[in-house]
N, C-alpha and C positions, 0 to 999 in steps of 0.2 A: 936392646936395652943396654947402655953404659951405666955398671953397678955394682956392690957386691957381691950379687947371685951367681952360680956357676947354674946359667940356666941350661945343659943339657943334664946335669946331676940333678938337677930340678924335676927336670921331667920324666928322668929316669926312679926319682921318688914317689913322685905322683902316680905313674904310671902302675910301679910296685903295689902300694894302697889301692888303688882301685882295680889289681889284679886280687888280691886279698878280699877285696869283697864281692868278687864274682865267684871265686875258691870256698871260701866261708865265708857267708851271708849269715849266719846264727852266732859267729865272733862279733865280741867284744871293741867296739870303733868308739873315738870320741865323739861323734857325729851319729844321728839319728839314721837309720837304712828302712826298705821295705814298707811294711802296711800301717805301722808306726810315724815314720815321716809321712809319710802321705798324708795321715789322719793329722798329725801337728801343722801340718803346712798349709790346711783349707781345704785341698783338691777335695771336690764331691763326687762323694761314693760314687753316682752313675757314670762319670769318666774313666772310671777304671776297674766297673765292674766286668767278668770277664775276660780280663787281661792274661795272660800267660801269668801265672805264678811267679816263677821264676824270677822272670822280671820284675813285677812289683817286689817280689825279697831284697834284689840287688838295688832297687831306685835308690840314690844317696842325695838328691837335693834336697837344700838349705828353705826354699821357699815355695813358692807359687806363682810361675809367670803366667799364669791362665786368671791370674786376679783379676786384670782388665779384661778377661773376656777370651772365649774360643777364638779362633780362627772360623771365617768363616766360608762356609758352602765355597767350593771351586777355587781357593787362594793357593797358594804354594808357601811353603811353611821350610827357614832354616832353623835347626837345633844346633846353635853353640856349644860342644860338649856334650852328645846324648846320652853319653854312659848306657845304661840296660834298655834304654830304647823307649819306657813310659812317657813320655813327654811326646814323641814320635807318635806312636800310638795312638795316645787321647788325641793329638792335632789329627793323623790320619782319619781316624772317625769324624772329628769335626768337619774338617775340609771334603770327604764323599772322595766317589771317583772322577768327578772333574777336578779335582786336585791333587796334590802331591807335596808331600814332606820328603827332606833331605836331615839325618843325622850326621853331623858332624864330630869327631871322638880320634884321640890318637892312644889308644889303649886298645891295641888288640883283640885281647879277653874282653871287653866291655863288648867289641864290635861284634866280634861271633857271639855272645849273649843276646845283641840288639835284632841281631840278623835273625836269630833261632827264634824269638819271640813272635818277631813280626811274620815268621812263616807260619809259625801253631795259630797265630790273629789270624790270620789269611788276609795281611792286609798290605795289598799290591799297589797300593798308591804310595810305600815309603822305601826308602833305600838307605842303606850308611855308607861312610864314605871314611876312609882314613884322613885324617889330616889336623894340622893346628887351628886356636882361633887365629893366631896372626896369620895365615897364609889358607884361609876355606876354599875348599877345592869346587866353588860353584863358580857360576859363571856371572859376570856384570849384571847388576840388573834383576836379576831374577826370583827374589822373592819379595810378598807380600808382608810375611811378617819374618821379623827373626825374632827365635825368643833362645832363651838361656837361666841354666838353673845351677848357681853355686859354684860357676866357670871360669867367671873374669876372674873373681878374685884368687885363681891359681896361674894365672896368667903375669908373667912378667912385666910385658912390655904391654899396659893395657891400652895405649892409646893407639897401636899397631892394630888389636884386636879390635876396637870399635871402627877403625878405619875399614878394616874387610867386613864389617857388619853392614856401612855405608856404600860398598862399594856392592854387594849383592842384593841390596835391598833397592825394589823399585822405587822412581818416585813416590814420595806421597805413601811409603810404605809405612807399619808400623814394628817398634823393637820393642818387646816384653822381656823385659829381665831382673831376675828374680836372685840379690846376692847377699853377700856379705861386708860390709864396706865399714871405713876406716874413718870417721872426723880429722883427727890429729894425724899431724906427719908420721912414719915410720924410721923410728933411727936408722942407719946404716947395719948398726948392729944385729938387730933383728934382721935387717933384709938380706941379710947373706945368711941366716940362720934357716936353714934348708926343712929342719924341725919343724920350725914355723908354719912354715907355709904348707906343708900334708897335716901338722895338728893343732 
C-alpha cells in the first residue's frame, strides 16, 4: 500500500492490543471481548459450548462469519486473523476429522493462546500458523471456505489481503466474513492516524 500509514508501526500497534487482551481479558477495551461478544454477535450457545475458557475470554470479533452457516462435514476451513482460536474451534467441530482448519494470526501471544486452547479441545483437525492476511501461509488452492472476523478492516492493503483469500480458496469455494466497513472515503488524515485504526 502507497499511503499515509507507517504500516510496520501499524502492525506493531495492532499487534500490542491484541497482546493486551491476551495479558488482561477482564480490562477495559473499546471493543466487546469473551462471552459478552459472542452473545452480541449471534454465535449460538452450542458452538461454543465447552470451549477452553480461556479462549472464549480473549475472542475479540466484531461479528459472525458462521451467519451463513458452518462449514460443513470434511471441508477444510482458512481463518483470516484467528486471534484466541474460537472461530478455529467451532469450524473444527463443524468440519469432524475428515477436515481440517488452518488459523491464520501474526500476533504471537494470540498464537500460543490459539494453540493452548485447541490442545485442552483435543482438537487435532486445527493448526495456527504465523503469518499476514496479505501473504497466508497456505497453499493454492486449498480451502473450502475462508472466513474472517473483524480482520480486513485492520489490514492496510485490503485488496492484497482478498487476493490471498482468492488464491487459497478452491474453486467454487466459499468466503464468510464478518467486519467492520466504511461507506464514505477515508481522509488521508485519518489514514495515517495509527490511533485509528487499533480504536
Amino acid at each position: 500500500m502507497n499511503g499515509p500509514i507507517d504500516v510496520d508501526k501499524l502492525r506493531h500497534e495492532i499487534q500490542a492490543k491484541y497482546e493486551e487482551v491476551v495479558g488482561q481479558p477482564d480490562a477495559e477495551f473499546h471493543f466487546k471481548i469473551g462471552r459478552p461478544a459472542l452473545e452480541r454477535t449471534g454465535y449460538e450457545p452450542e458452538w461454543y459450548e465447552g470451549l477452553p475458557e480461556d479462549a472464549i475470554g480473549r475472542f475479540a470479533g466484531v461479528a459472525n462469519p458462521f451467519h451463513w452457516g458452518l462449514p460443513h462435514p470434511g471441508e477444510r476451513v482458512v481463518d483470516v486473523g484467528s486471534g484466541a482460536g474460537v472461530d478455529c474451534l467451532i469450524a473444527a467441530r463443524a468440519v469432524g476429522f475428515d477436515g481440517a482448519v488452518v488459523g491464520v494470526d501474526m500476533t504471537p501471544a494470540m498464537l500460543e493462546e490459539a494453540r493452548g486452547a485447541a490442545a485442552k479441545a483435543d482438537s487435532v483437525n486445527v493448526e495456527f500458523r504465523e503469518g499476514l492476511a496479505e501473504k497466508l501461509p497456505v497453499e493454492d488452492g486449498w480451502a473450502d471456505v475462508v472466513i474472517s472476523n473483524g480482520v480486513i478492516n485492520l489490514v492496510p492493503d485490503k485488496l492484497d489481503a482478498y487476493r490471498e483469500i482468492s488464491r487459497v480458496l478452491k474453486a467454487g469455494g466459499r468466503v464468510q466474513v464478518a467486519d467492520i466497513c466504511v461507506e464514505n472515503a477515508v481522509p488521508d488524515s485519518a489514514l495515517g492516524d495509527v490511533d485509528l485504526w487499533t480504536g
